[in-house]
Legacy VTK file of the C-alpha trace (Angstrom):
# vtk DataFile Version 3.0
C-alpha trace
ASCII
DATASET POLYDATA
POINTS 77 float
25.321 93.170 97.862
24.408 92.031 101.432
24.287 88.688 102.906
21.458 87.922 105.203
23.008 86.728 108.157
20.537 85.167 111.026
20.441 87.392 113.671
21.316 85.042 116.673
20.655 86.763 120.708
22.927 84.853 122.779
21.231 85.230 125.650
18.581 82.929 124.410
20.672 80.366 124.032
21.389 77.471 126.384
24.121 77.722 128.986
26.501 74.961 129.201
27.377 73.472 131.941
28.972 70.555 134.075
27.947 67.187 133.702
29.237 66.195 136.959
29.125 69.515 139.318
26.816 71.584 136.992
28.950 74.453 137.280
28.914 76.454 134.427
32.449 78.055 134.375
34.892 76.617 131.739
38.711 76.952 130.971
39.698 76.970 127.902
42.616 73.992 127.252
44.682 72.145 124.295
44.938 68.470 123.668
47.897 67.607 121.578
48.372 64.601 119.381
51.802 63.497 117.698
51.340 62.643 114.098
54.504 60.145 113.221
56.503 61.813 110.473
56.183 57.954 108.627
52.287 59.365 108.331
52.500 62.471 106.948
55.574 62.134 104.720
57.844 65.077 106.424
60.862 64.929 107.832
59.940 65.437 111.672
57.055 64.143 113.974
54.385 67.153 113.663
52.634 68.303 116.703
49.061 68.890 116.271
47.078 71.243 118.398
43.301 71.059 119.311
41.271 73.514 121.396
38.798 72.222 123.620
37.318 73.225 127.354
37.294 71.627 130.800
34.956 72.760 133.866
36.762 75.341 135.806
35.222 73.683 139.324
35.982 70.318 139.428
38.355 69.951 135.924
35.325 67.175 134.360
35.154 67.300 130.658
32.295 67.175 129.206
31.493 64.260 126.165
30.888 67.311 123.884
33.707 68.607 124.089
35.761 65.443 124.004
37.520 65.328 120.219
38.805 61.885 120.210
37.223 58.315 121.970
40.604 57.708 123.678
39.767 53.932 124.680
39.297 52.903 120.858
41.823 55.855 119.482
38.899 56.904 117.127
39.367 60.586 115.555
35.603 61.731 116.546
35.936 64.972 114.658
LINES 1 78
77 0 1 2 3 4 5 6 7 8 9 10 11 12 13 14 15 16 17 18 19 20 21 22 23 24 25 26 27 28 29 30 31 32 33 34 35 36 37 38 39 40 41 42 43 44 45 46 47 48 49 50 51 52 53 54 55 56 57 58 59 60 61 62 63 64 65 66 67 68 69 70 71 72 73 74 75 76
């Protein structure tokens, strides 16, 4: 049995890009948060990866790609 899967073309799409320089070149980075091990029950502190991107240019991050609203420490996932 197949599953009909939308056929997306890239190209098409919108190109993200800097909200401050407008370049359009992004690295790749990690944001790491420290869950207390009083939290989650364990024996250690667990260290919790997240994935998100930076402009390559001028090192801006854009509010998409911004996981967490640091100044009221609200999870925005």
């Amino acid at each position: 049995m197949e599953i009909n899967q939308p056929r997306i073309d890239l190209k098409k799409q919108p190109t993200m890009s800097c909200e401050q320089c407008k370049s359009e070149i992004f690295q790749e980075i990690v944001l790491i948060k420290k869950v207390p091990k009083l939290l989650t029950g364990s024996l250690e502190d667990t260290i919790v990866p997240f994935p998100s991107y930076r402009c390559a240019d001028c090192g801006h991050m854009n509010e998409d790609f911004r996981l967490f609203d640091e100044t009221n420490k609200t999870n925005l996932i």
